[in-house]
C-alpha positions as CSV (number, residue, x, y, z in Angstrom):
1,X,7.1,-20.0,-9.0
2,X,3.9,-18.2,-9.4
3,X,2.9,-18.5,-5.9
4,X,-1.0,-17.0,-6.0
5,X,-3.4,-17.5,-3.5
6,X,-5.9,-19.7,-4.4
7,X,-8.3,-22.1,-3.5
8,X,-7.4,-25.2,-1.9
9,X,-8.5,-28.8,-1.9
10,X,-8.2,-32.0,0.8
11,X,-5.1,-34.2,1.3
12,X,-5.9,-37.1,-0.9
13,X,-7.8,-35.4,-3.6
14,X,-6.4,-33.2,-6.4
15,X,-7.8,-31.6,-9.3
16,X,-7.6,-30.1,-12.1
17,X,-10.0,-26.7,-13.7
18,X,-9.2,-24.1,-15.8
19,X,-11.9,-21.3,-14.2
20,X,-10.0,-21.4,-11.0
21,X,-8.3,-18.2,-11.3
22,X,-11.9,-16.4,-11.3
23,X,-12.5,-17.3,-7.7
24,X,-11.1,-14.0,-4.9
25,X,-7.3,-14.5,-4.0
26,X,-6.4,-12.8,-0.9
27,X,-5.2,-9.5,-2.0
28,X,-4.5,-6.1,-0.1
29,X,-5.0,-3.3,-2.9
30,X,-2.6,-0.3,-3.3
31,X,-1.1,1.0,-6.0
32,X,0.7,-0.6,-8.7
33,X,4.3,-0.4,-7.2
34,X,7.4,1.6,-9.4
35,X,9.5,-0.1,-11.4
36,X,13.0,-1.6,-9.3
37,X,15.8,-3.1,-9.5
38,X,16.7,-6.2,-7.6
39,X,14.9,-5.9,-4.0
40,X,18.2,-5.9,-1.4
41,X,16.2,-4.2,0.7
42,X,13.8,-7.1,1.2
43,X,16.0,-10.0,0.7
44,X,19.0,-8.3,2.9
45,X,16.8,-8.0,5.7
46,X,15.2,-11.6,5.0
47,X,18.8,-12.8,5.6
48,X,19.6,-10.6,8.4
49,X,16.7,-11.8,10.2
50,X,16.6,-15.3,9.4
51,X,20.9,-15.5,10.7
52,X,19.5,-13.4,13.9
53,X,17.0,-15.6,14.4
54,X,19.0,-18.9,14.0
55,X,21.4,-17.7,16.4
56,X,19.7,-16.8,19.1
57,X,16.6,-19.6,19.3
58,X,17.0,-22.3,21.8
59,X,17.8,-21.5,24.9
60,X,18.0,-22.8,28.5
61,X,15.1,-21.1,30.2
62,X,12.8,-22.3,33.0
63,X,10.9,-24.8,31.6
64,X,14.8,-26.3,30.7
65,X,16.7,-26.8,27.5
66,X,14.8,-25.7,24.6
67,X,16.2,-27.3,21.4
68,X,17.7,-24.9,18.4
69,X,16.0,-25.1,15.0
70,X,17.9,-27.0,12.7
71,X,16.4,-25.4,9.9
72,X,14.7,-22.3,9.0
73,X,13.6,-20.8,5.6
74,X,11.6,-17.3,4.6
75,X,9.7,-17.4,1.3
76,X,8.2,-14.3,0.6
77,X,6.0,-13.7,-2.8
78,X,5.6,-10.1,-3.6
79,X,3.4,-9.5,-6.9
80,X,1.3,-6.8,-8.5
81,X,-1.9,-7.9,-10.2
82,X,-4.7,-6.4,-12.2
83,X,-8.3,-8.2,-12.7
84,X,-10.8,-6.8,-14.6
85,X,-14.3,-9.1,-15.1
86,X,-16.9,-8.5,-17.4
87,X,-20.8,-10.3,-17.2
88,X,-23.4,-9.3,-20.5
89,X,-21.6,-6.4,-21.2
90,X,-20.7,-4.7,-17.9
91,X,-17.8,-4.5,-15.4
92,X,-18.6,-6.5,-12.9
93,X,-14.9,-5.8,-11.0
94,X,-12.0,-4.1,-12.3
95,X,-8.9,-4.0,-9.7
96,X,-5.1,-3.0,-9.1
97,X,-3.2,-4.6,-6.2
98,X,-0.1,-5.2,-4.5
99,X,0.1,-8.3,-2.1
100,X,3.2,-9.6,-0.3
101,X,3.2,-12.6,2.1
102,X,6.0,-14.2,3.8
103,X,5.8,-18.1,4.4
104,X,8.3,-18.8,7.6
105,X,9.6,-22.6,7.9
106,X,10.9,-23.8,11.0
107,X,12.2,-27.5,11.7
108,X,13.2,-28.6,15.3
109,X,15.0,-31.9,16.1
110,X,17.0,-33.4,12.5
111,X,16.6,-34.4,9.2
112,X,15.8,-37.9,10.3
113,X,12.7,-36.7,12.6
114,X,11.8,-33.5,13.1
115,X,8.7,-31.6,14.0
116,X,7.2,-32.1,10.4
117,X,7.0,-36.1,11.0
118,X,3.7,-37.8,9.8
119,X,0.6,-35.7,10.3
120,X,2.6,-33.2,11.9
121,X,4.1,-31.5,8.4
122,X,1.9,-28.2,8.5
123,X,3.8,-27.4,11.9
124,X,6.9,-25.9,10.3
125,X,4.5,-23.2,8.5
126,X,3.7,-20.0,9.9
127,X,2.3,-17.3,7.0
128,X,2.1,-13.7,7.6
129,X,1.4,-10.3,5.7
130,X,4.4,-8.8,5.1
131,X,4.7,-4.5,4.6
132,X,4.2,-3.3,0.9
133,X,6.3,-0.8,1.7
134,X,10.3,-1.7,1.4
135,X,10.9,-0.8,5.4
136,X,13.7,-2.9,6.8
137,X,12.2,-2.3,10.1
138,X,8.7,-3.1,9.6
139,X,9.5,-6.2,7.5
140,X,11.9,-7.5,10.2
141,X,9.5,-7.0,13.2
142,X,6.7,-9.0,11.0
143,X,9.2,-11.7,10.2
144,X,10.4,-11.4,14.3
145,X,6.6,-12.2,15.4
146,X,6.1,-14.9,12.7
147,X,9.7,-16.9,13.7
148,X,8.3,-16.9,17.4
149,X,4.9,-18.0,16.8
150,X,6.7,-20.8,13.9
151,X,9.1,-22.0,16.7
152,X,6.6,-22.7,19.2
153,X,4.4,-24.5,16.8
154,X,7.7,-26.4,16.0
155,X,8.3,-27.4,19.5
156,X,4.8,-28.2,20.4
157,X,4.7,-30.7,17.4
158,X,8.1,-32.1,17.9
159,X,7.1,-33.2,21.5
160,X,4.0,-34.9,19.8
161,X,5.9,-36.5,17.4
162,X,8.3,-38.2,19.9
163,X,5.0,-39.0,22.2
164,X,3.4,-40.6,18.8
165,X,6.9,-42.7,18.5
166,X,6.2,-44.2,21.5
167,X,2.8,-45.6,20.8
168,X,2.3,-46.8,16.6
169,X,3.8,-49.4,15.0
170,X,7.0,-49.5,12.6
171,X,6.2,-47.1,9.3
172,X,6.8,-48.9,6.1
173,X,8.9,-46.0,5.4
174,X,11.5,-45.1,7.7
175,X,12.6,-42.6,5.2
176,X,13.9,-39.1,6.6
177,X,11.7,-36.1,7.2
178,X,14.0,-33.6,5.1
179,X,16.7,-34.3,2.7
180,X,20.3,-32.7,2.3
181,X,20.8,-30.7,-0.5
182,X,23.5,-28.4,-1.6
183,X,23.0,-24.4,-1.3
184,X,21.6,-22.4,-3.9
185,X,22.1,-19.4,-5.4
186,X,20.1,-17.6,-8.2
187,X,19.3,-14.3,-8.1
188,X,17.4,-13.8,-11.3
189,X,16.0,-10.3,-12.1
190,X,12.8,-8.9,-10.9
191,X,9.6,-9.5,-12.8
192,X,9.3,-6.7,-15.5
193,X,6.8,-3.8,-13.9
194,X,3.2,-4.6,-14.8
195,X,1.8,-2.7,-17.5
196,X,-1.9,-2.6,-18.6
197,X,-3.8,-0.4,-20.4
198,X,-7.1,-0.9,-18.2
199,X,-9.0,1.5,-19.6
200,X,-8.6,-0.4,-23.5
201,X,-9.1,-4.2,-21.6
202,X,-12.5,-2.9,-20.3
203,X,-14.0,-1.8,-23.3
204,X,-12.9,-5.2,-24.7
205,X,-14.1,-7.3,-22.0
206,X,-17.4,-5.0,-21.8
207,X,-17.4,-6.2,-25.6
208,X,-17.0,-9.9,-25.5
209,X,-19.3,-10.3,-22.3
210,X,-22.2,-8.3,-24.6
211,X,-22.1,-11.3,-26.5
212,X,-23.8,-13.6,-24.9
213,X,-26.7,-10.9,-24.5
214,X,-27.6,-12.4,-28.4
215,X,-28.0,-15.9,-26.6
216,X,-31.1,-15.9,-24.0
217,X,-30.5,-19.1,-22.7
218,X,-27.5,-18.4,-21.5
219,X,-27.7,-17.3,-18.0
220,X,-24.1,-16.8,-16.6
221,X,-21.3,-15.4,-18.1
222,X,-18.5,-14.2,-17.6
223,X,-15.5,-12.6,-19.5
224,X,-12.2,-12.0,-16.8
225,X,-8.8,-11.1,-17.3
226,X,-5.6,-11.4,-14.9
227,X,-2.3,-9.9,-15.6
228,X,-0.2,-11.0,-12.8
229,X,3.8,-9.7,-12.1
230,X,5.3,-11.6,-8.9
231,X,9.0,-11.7,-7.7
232,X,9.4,-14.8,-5.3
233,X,12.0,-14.7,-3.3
234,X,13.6,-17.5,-1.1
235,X,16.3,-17.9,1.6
236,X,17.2,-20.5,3.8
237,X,19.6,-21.2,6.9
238,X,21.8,-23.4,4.8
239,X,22.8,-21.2,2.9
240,X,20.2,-21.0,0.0
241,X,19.0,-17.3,-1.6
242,X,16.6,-17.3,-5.0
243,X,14.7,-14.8,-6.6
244,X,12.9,-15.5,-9.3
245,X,10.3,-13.5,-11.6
246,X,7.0,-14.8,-13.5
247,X,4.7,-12.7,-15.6
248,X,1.3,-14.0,-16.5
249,X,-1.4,-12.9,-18.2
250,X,-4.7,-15.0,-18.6
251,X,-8.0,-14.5,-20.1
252,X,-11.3,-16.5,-19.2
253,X,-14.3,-16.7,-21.1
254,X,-16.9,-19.2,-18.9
255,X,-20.8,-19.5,-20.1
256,X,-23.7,-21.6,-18.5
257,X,-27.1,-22.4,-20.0
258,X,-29.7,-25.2,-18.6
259,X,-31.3,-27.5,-20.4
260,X,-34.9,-28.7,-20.8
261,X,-35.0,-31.3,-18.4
262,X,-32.6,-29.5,-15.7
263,X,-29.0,-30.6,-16.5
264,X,-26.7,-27.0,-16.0
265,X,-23.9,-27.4,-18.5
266,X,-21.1,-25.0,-19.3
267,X,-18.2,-23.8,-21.7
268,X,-15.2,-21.9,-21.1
269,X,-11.9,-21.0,-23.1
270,X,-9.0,-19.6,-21.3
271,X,-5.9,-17.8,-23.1
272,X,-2.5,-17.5,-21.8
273,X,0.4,-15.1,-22.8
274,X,3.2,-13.7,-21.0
275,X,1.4,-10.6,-20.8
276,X,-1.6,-8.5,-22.3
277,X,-0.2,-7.5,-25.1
278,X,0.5,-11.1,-26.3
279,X,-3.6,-11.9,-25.8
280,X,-5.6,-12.8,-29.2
281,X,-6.9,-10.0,-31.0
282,X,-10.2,-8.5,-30.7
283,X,-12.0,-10.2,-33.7
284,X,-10.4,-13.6,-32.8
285,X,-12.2,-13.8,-29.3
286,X,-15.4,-12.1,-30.3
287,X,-15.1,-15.3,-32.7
288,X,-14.6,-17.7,-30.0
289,X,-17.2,-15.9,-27.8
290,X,-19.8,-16.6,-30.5
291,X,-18.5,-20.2,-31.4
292,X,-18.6,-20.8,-27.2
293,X,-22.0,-19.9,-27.2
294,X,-23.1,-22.1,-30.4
295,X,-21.6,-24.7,-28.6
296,X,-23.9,-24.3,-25.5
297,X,-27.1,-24.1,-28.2
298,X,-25.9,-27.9,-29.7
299,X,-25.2,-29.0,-26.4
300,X,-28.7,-28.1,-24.9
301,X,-30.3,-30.1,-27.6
302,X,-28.3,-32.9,-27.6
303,X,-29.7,-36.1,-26.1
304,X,-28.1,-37.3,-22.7
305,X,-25.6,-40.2,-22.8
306,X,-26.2,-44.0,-21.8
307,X,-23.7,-45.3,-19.4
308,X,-21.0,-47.3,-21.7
309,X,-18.1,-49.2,-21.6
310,X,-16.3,-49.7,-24.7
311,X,-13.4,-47.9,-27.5
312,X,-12.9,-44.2,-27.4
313,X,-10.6,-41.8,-28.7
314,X,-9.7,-38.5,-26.5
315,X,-8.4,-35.2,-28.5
316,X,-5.0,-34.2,-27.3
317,X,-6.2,-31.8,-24.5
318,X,-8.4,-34.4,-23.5
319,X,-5.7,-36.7,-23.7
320,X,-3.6,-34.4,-21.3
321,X,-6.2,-33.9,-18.8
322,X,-6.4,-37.8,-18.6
323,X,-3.0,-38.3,-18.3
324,X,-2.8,-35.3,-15.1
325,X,-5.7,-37.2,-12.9
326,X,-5.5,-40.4,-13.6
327,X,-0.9,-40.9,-13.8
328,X,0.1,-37.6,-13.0
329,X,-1.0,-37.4,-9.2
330,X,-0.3,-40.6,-8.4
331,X,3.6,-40.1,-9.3
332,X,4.1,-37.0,-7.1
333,X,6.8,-38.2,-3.9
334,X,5.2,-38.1,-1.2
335,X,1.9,-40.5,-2.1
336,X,4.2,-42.9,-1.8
337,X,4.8,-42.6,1.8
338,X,2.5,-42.4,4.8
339,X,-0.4,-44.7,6.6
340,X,-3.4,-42.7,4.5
341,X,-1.8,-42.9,1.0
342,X,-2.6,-45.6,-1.5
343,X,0.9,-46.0,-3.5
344,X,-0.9,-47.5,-6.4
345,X,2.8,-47.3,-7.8
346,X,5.4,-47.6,-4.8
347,X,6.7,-50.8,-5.7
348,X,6.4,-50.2,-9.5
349,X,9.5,-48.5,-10.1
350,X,11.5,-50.7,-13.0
351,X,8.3,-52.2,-13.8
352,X,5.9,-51.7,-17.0
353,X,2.5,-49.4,-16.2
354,X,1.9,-48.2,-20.0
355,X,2.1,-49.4,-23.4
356,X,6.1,-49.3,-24.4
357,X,5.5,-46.6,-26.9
358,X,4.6,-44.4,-24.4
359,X,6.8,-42.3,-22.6
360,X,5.9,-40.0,-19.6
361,X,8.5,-36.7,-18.3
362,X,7.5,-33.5,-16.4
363,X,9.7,-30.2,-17.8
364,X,9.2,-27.3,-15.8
365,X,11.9,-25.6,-17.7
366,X,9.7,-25.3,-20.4
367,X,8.1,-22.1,-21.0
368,X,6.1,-22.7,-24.0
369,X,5.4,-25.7,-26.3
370,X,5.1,-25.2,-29.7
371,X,5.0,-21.4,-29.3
372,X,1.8,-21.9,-26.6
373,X,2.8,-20.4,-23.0
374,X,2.7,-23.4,-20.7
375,X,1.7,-22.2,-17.1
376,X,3.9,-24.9,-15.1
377,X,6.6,-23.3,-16.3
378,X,9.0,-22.0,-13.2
379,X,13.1,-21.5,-12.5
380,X,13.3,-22.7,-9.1
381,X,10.6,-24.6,-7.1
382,X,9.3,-23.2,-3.8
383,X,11.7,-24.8,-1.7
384,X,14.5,-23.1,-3.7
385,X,15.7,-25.8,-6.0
386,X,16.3,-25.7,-9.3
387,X,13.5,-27.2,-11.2
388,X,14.6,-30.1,-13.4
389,X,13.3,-32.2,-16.7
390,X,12.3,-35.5,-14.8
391,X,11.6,-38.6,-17.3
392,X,8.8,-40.5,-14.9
393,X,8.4,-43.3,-17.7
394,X,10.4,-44.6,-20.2
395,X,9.1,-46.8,-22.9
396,X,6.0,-47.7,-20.6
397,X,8.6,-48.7,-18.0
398,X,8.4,-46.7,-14.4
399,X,11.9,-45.1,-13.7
400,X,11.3,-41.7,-10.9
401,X,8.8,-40.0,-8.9
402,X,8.4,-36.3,-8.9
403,X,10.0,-35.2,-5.4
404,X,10.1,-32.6,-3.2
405,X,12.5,-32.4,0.1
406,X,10.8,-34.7,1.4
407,X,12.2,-38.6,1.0
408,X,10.5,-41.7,0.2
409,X,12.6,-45.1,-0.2
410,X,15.0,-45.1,-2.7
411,X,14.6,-41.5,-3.9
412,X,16.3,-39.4,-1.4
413,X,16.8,-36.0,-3.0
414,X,14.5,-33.7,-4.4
415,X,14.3,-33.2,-8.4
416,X,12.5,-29.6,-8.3
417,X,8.8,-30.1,-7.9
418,X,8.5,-29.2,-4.3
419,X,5.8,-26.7,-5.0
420,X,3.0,-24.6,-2.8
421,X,0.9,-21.9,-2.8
422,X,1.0,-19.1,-0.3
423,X,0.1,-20.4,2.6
424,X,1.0,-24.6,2.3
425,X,4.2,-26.7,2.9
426,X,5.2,-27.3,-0.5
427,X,4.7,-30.7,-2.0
428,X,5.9,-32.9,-5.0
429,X,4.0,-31.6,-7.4
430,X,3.4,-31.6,-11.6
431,X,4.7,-28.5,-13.5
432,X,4.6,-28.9,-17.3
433,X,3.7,-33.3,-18.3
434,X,4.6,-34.4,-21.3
435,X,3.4,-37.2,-23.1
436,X,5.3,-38.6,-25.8
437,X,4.6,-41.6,-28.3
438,X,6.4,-43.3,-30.6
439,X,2.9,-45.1,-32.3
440,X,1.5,-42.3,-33.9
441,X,-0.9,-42.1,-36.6
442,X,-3.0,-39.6,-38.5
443,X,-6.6,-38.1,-36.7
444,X,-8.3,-39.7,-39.9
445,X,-6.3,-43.2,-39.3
446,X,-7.5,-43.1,-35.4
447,X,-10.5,-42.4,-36.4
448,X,-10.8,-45.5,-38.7
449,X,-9.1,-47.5,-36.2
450,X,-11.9,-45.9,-33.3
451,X,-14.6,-47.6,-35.8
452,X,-13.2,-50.8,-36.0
453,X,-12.3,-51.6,-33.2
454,X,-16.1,-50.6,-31.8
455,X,-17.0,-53.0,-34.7
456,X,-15.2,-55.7,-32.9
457,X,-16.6,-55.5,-29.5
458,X,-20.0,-54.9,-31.2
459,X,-20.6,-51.8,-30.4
460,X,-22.8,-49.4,-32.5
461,X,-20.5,-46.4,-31.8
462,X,-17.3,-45.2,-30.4
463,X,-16.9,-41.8,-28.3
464,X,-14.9,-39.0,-29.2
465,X,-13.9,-36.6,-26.3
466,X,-13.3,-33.2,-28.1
467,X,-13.2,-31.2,-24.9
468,X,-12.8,-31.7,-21.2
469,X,-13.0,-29.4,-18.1
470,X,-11.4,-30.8,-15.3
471,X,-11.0,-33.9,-12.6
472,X,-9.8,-34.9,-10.0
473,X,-8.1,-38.1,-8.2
474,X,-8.5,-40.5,-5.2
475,X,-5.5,-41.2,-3.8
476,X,-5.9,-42.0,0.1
477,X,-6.1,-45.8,0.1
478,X,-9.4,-45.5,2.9
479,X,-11.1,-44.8,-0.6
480,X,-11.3,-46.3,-4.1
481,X,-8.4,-45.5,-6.1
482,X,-10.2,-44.5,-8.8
483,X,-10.6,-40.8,-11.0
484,X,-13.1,-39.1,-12.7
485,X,-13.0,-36.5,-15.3
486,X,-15.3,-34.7,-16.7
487,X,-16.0,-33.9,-20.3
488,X,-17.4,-31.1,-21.8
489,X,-18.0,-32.1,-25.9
490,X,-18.6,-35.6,-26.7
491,X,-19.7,-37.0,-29.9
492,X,-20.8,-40.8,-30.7
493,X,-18.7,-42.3,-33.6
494,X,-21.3,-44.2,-35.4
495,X,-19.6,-47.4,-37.2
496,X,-22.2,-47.7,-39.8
497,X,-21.1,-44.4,-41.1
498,X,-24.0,-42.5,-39.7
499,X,-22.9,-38.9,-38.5
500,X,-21.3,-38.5,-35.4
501,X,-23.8,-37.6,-32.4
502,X,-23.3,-34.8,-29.8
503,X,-24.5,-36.2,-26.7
504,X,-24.2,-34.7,-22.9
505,X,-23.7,-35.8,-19.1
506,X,-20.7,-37.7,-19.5
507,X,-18.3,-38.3,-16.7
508,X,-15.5,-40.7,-17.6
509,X,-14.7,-43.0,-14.4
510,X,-12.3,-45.9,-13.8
511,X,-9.1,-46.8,-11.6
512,X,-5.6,-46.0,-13.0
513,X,-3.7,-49.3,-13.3
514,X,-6.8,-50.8,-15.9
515,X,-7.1,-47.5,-17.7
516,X,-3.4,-46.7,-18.7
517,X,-2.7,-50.0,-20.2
518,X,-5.6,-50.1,-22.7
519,X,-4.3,-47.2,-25.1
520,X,-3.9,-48.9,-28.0
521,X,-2.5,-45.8,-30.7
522,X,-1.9,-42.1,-30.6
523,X,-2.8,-39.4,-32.6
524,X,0.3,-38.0,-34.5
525,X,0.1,-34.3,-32.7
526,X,0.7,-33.3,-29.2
527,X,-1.9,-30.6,-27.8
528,X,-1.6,-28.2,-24.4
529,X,-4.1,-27.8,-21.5
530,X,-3.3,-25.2,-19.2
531,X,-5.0,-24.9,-15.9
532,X,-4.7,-24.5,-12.3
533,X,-4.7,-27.7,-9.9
534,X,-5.8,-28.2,-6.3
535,X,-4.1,-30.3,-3.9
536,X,-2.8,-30.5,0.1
537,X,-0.3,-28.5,-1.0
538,X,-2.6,-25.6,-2.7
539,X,-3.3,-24.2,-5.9
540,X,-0.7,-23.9,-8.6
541,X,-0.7,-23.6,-12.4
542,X,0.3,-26.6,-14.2
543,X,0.5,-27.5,-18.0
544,X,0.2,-31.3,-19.8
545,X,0.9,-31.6,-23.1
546,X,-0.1,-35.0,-25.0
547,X,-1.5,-36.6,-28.0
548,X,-4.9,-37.6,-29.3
549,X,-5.2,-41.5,-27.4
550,X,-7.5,-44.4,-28.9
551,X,-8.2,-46.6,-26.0
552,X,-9.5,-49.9,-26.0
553,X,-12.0,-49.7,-23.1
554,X,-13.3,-46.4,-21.1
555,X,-16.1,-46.4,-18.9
556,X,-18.8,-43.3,-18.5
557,X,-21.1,-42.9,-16.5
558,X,-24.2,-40.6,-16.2
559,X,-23.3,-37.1,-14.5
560,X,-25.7,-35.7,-11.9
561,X,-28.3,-34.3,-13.5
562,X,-30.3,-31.1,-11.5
563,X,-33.9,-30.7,-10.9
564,X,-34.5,-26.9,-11.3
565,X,-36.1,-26.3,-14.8
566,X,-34.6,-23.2,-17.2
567,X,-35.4,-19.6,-15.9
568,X,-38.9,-19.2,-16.3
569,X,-39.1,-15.8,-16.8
570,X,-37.4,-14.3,-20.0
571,X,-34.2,-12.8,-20.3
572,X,-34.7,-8.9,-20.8
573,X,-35.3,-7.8,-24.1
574,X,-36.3,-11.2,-25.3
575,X,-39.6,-10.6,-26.0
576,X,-38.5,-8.0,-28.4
577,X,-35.9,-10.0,-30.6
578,X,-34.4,-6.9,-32.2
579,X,-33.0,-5.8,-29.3
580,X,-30.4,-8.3,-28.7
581,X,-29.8,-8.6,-32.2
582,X,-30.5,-11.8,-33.0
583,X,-33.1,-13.4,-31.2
584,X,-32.7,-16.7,-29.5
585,X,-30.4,-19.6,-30.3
């Protein structure tokens, strides 16, 4: 399940960046811990107290009858991690850690209502640092204190949920708070001990990062790698016990320059393995490194882009990006319940929302695609289900939603993809989308297609989107329901046969319905974009996997553009070329 501690984003907006994993998690450092077998220490006494606990709460006391929990679930991820970072040739941070963290669930009243209902689902979480060490005492005292201080919360927001019965209208979805599932059990082995030589990473990092010292306009960088080796394990009071391992290794290469006339712009490439060893070689990142920062030179020189509204083709990884914000999001369960939530596709379900020759699933039981790790990969989700291959569109036609425990109308049971990170009631969420197509032709055929079709609108050019960043999605209906995404390379496609143009400051806007039914072809191979993506539910590493499109219509818009000029005073060494090497870009 991967359940890192990350950043987090609002209820309503989610996004999508692959530099997310430089920013702190909230990590206790010790030593790497030994190799072990399967933890019965820790889940034994998870159990132990978790049956102890749902025995003995609710009572008759004073203040009268207090009502039992109906349900109760620990969730404990217990990982080892090393993060090295490198800036112009330096570490800048180079760490070992072990960090364990318990998230306690309690539900009082039923399935039907419980203390979760409406604006009340965070009440059923109560998150605590659990002991590194495998003490059954210690852990059960910590999970003790954190069941109390869950079932008060529980019984606070249960009595606010019945006042709040009282007083608001009928919901539109009288749906249960928690569905019925069957027990689980899958007790997969531990995640394999972490092993990294740290010593050999930071002379590679020190390396790569030295780079950019050849490149004096570029101001930032930074080279970081995170080797991650986490053991999640789940039990519930109905019965459910999982454990199950993830091994991770990524590596980040970000870079920032500034241009003339203010505009910051920026370039990263991120790796992913399934562990260190499995990394690119030396000489193929120092290549990427220098191509990275070539990229930044064009870019700076480029001339900024004209709002425009017209044909465009986006690269696969482009492609997938679009297809995360702008569908993926909107298909998770639970925006299609609730006052704040805009549904854009509640009601759409047997109905037609792309062209038929596209088709839309999301696989978390995928761990790589075409021999490329795909980070959304997990076993069981974090509410201990067993993740599941769910098709979301078939032929263009709506068929499912991606669902967590919690119901909407007509889909009652989850399918997997209630997922969270530390710290957040888990969610339907994306793991690995996959777009498929079944009108494919060649790059060079696109391309020619691209061209005419700007011919036809009378447009002097077409966009290509060779790169994008991120995005993010509107989905609260007190807002627009609109997306933007945010390129990083785009080139004008001139139909005269003039050379394509870089050009810079795009941001792709638009709302979903109009955007997703104006693909008109697809490129004839399928490309990955790994990154990590923000929601109410946390941060959580997610993969999409699509085509190159060609789209009728897609509207840009000028990004923000900043006011501080290019560092006035030199880089060091840059008055005296020879000592970076090779001057300036």
């Amino acid at each position: 399940m991967n359940r890192k501690s990350m950043t987090v984003a609002g209820a309503g907006l989610a996004g999508l960046a692959l530099v997310s994993m430089l920013l702190p998690a909230r990590v206790v450092f010790a030593a790497a811990k030994p190799a072990a077998a399967t933890n019965t220490v820790l889940v034994d006494t998870m159990e132990a107290e978790l049956h102890r606990a749902m025995s003995s709460l609710g009572s008759t006391g004073a203040d009268g009858a207090q009502p039992k929990p109906y349900f109760l679930s620990y969730s404990v991820a217990d990982a080892d991690d090393v993060a090295i970072a490198s800036q112009f040739g330096a570490i800048t941070a180079s760490n070992e850690s072990h960090r364990r963290y318990a998230d306690v669930q309690v539900r009082v009243g039923a399935p039907a209502e419980d203390n979760t209902h409406g604006d009340h689902r965070n009440s059923a979480l109560t998150t605590v640092q659990l002991p590194l060490t495998d003490d059954p005492e210690a852990i059960a005292h910590t999970l003790w204190f954190a069941t109390n201080r869950g079932y008060g919360k529980a019984l606070d927001a249960y009595l606010q949920v019945k006042t709040d019965q009282q007083v608001r209208a009928k919901e539109d979805d009288t749906s249960p708070d928690f569905s019925t599932e069957k027990p689980v059990t899958g007790m997969l082995p531990p995640a394999a001990p972490l092993s990294v030589d740290r010593a050999a990473w930071e002379t590679r990092l020190r390396e790569l990062s030295g780079i950019f010292k050849q490149y004096p306009d570029v101001f930032f960088n930074t080279v970081a790698l995170q080797v991650s080796s986490e053991t999640d394990y789940y039990v519930s009071s109905e019965g459910t016990k999982t454990a199950t391992p993830s091994h991770t290794a990524r590596l980040v290469i970000v870079a920032r320059t500034r241009a003339a006339d203010g505009m910051d712009l920026f370039r990263d490439q991120t790796f992913e393995a399934e562990d260190a060893e499995h990394l690119p070689d030396q000489a193929t990142l120092v290549a990427k490194v220098n191509d990275l920062a070539k990229s930044l030179a064009a870019l700076r020189a480029a001339p900024v882009t004209e709002p425009y509204n017209g044909p465009a083709i986006l690269s696969g990884r482009a492609a997938a990006v679009f297809f995360h914000e702008v569908l993926g999001h909107r298909l998770e369960g639970q925006r299609q319940r609730g006052d704040e939530e805009g549904q854009t596709f509640t009601k759409m379900v047997g109905k037609q929302i792309l062209p038929t020759f596209i088709s839309v699933a999301d696989d978390p039981t995928m761990a790589t695609f075409d021999g490329t790790v795909l980070s959304g990969h997990y076993d069981y989700d974090d509410e201990g289900q067993p993740a599941e291959r769910v098709d979301l569109i078939k032929d263009g036609v709506l068929d499912s939603f991606l669902m967590s425990r919690l119901p909407i109308a007509s889909f009652a049971s989850s399918n997997g993809h209630g997922r969270a990170e530390v710290g957040h009631m888990p969610t339907g969420r994306q793991g690995n989308l996959i777009v498929s197509s079944s009108k494919t032709v060649s790059d060079a055929d696109l391309r020619e297609m691209l061209k005419a079709e700007a011919k036809k609108q009378g447009k002097a050019y077409g966009l290509f989107f060779e790169d994008i960043s991120s995005g993010f999605a509107v989905t609260t209906r007190r807002s627009p329901q609109a997306f933007q995404v945010i390129p990083l390379v785009v080139y004008r496609v001139y139909v005269d046969g003039r050379p394509d143009e870089l050009v810079r400051g795009v941001s792709i806007v638009g709302t979903p319905q109009a955007a997703l039914l104006r693909i008109m072809a697809t490129g004839d191979k399928q490309q990955v974009f790994n990154g990590i993506c923000g929601a109410e539910s946390g941060s959580i590493p997610v993969s999409a996997v699509a085509p190159a499109m060609l789209v009728s219509e897609i509207e840009t818009q000028k990004q923000a553009q900043g006011t501080a000029r290019p560092p006035i005073l030199p880089p060091p060494g840059a008055e005296n070329p020879a000592s970076t090497g090779k001057g300036g870009l």
